[in-house]
C-alpha positions in Angstrom: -9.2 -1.4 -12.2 -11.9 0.7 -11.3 -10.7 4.0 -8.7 -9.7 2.9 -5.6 -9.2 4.6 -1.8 -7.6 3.6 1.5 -8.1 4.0 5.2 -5.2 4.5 7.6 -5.5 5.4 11.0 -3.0 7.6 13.2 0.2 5.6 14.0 0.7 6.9 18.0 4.0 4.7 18.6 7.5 4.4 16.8 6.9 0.7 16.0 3.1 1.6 14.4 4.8 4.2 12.6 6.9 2.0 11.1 4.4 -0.4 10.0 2.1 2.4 8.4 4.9 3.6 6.3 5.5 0.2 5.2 2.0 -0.4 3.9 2.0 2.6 2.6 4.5 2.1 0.5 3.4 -1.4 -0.4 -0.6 0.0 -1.2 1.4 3.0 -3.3 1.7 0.9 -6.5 -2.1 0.5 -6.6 -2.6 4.2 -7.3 -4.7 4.9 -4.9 -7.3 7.9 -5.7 -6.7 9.5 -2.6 -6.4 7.9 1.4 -7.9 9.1 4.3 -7.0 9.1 8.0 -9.4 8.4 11.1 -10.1 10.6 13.9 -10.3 9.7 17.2 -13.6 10.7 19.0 -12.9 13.8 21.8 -9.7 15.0 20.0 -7.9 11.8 22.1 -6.1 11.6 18.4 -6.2 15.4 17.3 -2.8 15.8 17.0 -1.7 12.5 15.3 -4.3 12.8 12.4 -3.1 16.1 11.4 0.8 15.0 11.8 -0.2 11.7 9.9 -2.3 13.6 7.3 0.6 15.7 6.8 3.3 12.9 6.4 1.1 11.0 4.3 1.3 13.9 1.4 5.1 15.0 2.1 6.7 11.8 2.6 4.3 9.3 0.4 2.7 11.6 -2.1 -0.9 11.1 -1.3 -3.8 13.3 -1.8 -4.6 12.7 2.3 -8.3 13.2 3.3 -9.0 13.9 7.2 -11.9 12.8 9.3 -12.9 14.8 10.9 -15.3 14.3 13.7 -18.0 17.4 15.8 -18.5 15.1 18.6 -17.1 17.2 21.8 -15.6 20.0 19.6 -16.6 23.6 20.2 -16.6 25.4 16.6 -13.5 27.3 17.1 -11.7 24.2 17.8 -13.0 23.2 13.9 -12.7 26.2 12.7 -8.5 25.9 13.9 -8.5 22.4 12.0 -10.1 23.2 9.3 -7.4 26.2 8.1 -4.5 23.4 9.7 -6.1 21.3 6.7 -6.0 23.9 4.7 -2.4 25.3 5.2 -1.2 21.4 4.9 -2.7 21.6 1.2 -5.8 19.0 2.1 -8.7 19.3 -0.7 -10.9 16.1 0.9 -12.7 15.8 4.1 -14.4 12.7 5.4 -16.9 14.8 7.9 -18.7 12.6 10.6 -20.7 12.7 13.9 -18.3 10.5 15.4 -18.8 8.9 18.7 -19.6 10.1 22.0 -16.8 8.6 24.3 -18.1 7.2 27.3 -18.0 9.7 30.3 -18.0 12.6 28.0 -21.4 14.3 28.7 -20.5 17.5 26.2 -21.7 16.3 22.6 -20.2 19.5 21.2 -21.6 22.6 19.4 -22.2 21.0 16.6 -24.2 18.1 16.9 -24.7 16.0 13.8 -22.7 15.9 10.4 -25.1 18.1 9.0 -24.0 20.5 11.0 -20.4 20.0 10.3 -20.9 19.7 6.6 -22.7 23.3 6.4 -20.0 24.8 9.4 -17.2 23.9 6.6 -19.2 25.2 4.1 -19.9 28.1 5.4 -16.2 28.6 6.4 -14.6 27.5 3.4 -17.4 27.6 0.3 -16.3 24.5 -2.0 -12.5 24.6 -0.9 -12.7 21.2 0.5 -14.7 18.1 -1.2 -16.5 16.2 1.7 -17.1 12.7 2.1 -19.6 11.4 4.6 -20.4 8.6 6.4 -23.4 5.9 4.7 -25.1 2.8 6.3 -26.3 0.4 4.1 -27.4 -2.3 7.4 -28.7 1.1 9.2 -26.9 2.9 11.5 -26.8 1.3 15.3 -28.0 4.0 16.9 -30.9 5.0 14.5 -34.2 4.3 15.7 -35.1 3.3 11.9 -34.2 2.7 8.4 -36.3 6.0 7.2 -35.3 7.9 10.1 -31.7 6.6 9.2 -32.4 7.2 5.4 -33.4 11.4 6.1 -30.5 12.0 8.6 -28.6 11.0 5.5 -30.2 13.1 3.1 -29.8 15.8 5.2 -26.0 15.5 4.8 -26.1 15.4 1.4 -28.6 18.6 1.3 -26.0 20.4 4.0 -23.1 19.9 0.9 -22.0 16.2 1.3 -20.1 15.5 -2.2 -19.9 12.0 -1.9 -20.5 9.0 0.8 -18.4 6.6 1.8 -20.3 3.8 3.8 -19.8 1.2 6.4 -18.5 -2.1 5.5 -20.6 -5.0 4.9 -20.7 -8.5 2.8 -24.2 -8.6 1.9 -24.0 -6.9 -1.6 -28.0 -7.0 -1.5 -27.8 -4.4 1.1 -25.9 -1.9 -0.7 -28.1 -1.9 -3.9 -31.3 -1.7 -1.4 -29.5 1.7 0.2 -28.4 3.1 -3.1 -32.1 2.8 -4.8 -33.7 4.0 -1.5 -31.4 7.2 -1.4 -32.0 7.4 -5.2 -35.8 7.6 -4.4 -35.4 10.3 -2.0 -33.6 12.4 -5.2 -29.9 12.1 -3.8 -27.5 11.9 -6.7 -24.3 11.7 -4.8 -21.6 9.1 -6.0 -22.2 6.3 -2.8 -19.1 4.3 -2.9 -19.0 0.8 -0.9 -16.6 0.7 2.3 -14.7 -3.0 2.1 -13.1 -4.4 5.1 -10.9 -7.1 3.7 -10.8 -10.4 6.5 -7.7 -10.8 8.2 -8.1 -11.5 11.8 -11.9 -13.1 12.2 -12.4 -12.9 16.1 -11.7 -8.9 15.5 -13.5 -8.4 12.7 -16.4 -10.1 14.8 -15.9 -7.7 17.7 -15.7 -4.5 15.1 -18.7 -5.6 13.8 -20.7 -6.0 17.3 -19.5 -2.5 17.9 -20.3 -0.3 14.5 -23.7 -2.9 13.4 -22.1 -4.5 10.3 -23.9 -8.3 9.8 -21.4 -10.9 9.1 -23.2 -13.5 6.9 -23.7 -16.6 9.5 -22.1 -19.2 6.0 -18.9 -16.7 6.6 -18.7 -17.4 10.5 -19.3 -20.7 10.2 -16.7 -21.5 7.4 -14.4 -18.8 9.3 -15.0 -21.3 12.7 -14.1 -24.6 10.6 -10.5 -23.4 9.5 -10.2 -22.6 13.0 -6.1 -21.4 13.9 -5.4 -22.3 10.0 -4.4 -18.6 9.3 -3.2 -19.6 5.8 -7.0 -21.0 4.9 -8.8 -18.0 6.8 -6.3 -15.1 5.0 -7.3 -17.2 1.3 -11.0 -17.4 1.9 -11.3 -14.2 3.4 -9.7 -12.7 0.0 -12.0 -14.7 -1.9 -14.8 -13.8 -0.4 -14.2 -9.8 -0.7 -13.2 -9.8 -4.1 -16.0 -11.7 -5.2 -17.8 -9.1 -3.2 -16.5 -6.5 -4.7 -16.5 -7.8 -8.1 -20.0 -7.6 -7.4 -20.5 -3.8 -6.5 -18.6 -2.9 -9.8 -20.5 -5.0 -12.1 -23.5 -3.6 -10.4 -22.0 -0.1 -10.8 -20.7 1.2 -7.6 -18.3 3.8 -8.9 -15.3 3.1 -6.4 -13.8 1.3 -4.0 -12.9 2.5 -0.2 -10.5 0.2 1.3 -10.1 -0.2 5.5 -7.0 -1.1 5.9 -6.4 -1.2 9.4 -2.3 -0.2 8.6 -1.9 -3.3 7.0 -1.0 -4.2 3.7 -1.4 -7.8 2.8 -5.1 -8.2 3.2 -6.0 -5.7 0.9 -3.3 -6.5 -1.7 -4.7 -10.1 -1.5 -8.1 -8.7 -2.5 -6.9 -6.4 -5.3 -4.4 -9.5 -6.6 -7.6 -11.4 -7.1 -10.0 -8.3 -9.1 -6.9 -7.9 -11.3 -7.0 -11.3 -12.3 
């Protein structure tokens, strides 16, 4: 099996906590390269990534990579998370824009990744390897692919080691990205984001939201199994493996799993690439 990652985000209640420990320890057996933990935009989950970040090394073992997000952070509120990060023993970053909450009119003082990735390089030299965000289907709020294509250059010129892009289950989409990048003379490993399909009507509305394309042959067979979870969990798996069997053979050189704190999903997906 080629090297594989996982998502989790902050647990914020006893019960979630629960269920993130139990998938951790379920998603532990696949050796994992490393996880990461997601940051919520305007510090509203500050605290819990760190303490989550942390728990995820002590308690499970992980190398545990933080987002972490300049959107409505001043640089001395980085500059404290980054040596938190440090002190906790954390070698990985995933460094993004993040979003802009609604009603929060202070972007920040940094304003784009860029900026973030050369802040923490600045700070810390090559203490950290950072993984950034890539958007195979374009990022929503770009005006277009080439304008899209340079802000993401620029990351990788700022000190980006690695991308790490939004899911999608058009395969096409992420060879088109990597060669375009390629073009431009970036060289960074770009490895595939996979959202394995659990529960359709959210993955719909996730999508709406961050400007991933759900094949219309997916929705439609998703619509005829209707409330049969058992037939929507099994075609869902199918689907992504085939997927993903499909980015390896093509050579993307990993695999970035978004869990969303649940085991069975993925483990369905993995079951079916190890056969």
């Amino acid at each position: 099996m080629s090297k594989i990652s996982f998502e989790f985000y902050p647990p914020k209640t006893d019960e979630q906590r629960t269920q993130l420990d139990r998938t951790a320890e379920r998603l532990k057996r696949h050796a994992p390269e490393y996880v990461s933990c997601t940051f919520g935009a305007g510090g509203s989950t500050l605290s819990y990534t760190s303490e989550t970040v942390r728990h995820l090394k002590q308690h499970h073992g992980f190398d545990a990579a933080p987002h972490l997000s300049c959107v409505g952070g001043s640089r001395e509120e980085i500059r404290e998370l980054l040596r938190l990060y440090r002190a906790i023993g954390c070698n990985r970053i995933v460094a993004l824009r993040g979003d802009l909450p609604s009603g929060m009119g202070h972007p920040g003082d940094l304003r784009y990744a860029s900026d973030l990735i050369a802040f923490i390089r600045a700070e810390h030299g090559d203490t950290f390897r950072i993984e950034v965000g890539a958007y195979p289907e374009t990022h929503p709020q770009a005006d277009d692919a080439l304008i899209d294509l340079r802000h993401f250059k620029a990351k990788v010129e700022a000190g980006a080691d690695a991308a790490i892009t939004q899911y999608f289950y058009n395969a096409d989409a992420y060879f088109s990205f990597v060669d375009a990048v390629r073009r431009l003379g970036v060289e960074i490993p770009i490895i595939p984001g996979i959202m394995p399909i659990s529960n359709f009507t959210q993955l719909r509305r996730f999508s709406e939201q961050c400007g991933a394309e759900i094949p219309r042959w997916i929705g439609k067979r998703m619509q005829a199994y209707g409330d049969d979870v058992e037939s929507v969990r099994e075609f869902g798996a199918d689907v992504v493996a085939s997927l993903c069997r499909r980015l390896l053979d093509g050579g993307a050189p990993a695999l970035h799993f978004y869990t969303l704190n649940l085991s069975r999903p993925t483990q369905a997906v993995l079951a079916r690439l190890d056969d």
